[in-house]
C-alpha positions in Angstrom: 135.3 144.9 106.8 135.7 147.2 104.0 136.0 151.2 104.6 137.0 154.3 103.2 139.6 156.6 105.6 140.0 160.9 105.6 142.8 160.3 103.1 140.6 157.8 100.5 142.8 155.4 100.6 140.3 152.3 101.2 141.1 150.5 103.6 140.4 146.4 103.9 140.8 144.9 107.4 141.5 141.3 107.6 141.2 141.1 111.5 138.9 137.9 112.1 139.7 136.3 108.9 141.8 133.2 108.6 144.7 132.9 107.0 143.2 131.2 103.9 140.1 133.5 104.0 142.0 136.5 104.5 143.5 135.8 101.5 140.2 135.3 99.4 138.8 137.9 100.3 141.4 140.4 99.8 141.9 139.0 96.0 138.1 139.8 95.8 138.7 143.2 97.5 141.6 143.9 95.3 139.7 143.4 92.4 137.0 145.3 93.4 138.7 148.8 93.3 141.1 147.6 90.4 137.7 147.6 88.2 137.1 151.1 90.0 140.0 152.8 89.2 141.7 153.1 92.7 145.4 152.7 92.6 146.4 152.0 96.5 144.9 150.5 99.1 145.5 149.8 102.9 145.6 146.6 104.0 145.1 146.2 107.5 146.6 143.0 108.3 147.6 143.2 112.3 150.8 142.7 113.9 150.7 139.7 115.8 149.1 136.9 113.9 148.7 139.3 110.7 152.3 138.6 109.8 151.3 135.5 108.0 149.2 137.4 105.5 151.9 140.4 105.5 154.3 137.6 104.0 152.5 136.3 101.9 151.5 139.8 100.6 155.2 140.5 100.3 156.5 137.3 99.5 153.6 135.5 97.3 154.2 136.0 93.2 150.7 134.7 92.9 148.8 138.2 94.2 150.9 140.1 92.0 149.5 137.9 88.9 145.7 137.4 90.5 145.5 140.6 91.5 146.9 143.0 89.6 149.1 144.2 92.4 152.3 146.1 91.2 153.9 146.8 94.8 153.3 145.9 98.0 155.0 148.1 100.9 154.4 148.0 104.6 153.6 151.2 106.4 156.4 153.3 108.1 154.5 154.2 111.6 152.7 150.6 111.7 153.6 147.4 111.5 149.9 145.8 110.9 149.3 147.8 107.9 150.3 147.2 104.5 149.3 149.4 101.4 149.1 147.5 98.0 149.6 149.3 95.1 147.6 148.1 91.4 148.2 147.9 88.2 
């Protein structure tokens, strides 16, 4: 699910996704607001079982080549979230 917050940061929420999916779809998200302009966006990833997709956001070269991505930092207050900045 896809959704735009108070501070317009959009926001892309993996819960329910698969590992594998998750990561599909974000590259497809990603891309999305790339084309659009945006420059951040929060990735809501979970805590528990999110952490696989948290590494590989942190830890994958790959999304920083597909995607455009230039940074990927976690958020300071919540451990599920993620915010991605693009090129």
């Amino acid at each position: 699910m896809t959704k735009t917050i108070k501070s317009n940061i959009p926001e892309i929420d993996l819960h329910g996704y698969t590992a594998k999916n998750a990561r599909a779809y974000l590259i497809e998200e990603i891309e999305k607001y790339r084309q659009q302009g945006i420059n951040t966006v929060k990735v809501i990833h979970g805590f528990n079982r999110g952490t696989k997709i948290k590494d590989w956001l942190k830890n994958s070269k790959n999304i920083y080549i597909t995607a455009n991505v230039k940074d990927v930092f976690d958020d300071p207050t919540n451990p599920g979230i993620s915010y991605i900045s693009l090129l």
